[in-house]
C-alpha positions as a Markdown table, in Angstrom:
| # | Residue | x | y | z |
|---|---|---|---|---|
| 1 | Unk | -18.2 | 2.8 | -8.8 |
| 2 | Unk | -20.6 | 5.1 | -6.7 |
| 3 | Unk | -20.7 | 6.4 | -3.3 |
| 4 | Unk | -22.3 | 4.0 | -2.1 |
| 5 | Unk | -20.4 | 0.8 | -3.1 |
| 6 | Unk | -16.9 | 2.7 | -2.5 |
| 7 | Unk | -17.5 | 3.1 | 1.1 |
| 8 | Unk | -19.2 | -0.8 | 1.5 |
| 9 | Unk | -15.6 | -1.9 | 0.1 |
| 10 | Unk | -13.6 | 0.4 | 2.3 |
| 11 | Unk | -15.7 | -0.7 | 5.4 |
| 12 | Unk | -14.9 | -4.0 | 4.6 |
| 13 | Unk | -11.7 | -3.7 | 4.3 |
| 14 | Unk | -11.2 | -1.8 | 7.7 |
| 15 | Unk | -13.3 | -4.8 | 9.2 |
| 16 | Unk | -10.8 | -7.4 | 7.8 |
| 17 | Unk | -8.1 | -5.5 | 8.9 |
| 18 | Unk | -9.5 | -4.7 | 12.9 |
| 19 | Unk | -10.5 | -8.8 | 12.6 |
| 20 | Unk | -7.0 | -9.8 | 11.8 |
| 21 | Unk | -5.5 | -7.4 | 13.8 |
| 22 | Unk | -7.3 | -8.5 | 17.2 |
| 23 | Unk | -6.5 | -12.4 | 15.9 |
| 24 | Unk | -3.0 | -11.5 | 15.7 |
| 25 | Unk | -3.2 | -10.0 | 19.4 |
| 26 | Unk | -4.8 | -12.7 | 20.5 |
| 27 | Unk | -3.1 | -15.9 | 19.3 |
| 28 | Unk | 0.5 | -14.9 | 18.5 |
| 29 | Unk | 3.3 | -15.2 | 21.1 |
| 30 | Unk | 5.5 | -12.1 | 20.0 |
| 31 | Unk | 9.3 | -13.7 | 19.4 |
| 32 | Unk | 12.1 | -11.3 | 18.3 |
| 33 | Unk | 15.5 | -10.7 | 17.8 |
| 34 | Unk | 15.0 | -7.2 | 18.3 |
| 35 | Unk | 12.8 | -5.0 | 20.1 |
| 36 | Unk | 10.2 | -4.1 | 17.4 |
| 37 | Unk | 9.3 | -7.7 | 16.7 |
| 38 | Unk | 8.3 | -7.7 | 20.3 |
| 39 | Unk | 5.8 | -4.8 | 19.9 |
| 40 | Unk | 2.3 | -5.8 | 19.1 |
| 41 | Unk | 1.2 | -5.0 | 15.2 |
| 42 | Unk | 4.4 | -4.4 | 14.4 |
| 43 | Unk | 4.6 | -6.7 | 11.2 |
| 44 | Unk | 1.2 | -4.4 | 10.1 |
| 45 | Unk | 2.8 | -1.5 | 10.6 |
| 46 | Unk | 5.7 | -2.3 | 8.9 |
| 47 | Unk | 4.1 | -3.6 | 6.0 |
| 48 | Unk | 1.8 | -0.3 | 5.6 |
| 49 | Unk | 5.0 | 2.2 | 6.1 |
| 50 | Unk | 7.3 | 0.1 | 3.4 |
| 51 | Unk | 4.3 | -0.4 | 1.5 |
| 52 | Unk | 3.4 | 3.6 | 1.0 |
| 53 | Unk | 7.2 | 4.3 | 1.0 |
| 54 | Unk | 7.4 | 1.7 | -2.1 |
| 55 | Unk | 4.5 | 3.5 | -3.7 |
| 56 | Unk | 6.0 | 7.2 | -3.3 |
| 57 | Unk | 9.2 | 6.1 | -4.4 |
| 58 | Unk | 7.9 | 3.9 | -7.3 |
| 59 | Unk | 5.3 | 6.2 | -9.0 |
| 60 | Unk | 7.7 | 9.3 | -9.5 |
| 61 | Unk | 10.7 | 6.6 | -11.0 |
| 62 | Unk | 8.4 | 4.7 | -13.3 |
| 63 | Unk | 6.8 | 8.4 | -14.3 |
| 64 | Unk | 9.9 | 9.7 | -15.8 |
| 65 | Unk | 10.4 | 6.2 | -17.1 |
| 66 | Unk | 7.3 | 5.5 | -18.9 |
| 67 | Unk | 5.5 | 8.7 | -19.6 |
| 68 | Unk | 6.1 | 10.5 | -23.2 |
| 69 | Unk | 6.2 | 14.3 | -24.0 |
| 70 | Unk | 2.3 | 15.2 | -25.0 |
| 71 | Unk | 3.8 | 16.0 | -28.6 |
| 72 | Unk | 5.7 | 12.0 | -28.8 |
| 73 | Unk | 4.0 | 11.0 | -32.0 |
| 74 | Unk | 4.3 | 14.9 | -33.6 |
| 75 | Unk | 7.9 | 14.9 | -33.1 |
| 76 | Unk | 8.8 | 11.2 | -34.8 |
| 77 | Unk | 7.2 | 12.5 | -38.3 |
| 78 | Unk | 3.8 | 11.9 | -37.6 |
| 79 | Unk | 1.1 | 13.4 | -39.0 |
């Protein structure tokens, strides 16, 4: 993609994300058990910090899992 179309998509998304934020200000009643489900946004800003701390955790894991020594085919015989 270029410049141009990158930051259209971006903006969009930050848009989305103000819009549904100030809807979720607006029209829900915070109910909680504990103190954080009290706390305005705090289901977005959950879901971003176990969503990045899924993908740090993830990518390193799955590297070592997938990923194959640059010389893989060399070393089975290969040509």
């Amino acid at each position: 993609m270029n410049k141009k179309k990158d930051r259209l998509v971006i903006v969009s998304l930050v848009a989305i994300l103000a819009i549904l934020l100030l809807l979720e200000l607006v029209f829900i009643t915070p109910e909680g058990h504990v103190i954080w489900h009290t706390l305005p946004f705090s289901h977005a800003v959950m879901g971003i910090l176990f969503s990045v701390i899924f993908i740090l955790v993830a990518k390193p894991l799955l590297n070592k899992i997938l990923m194959r020594s640059e010389h893989y085919y060399k070393d089975k015989g290969g040509k």
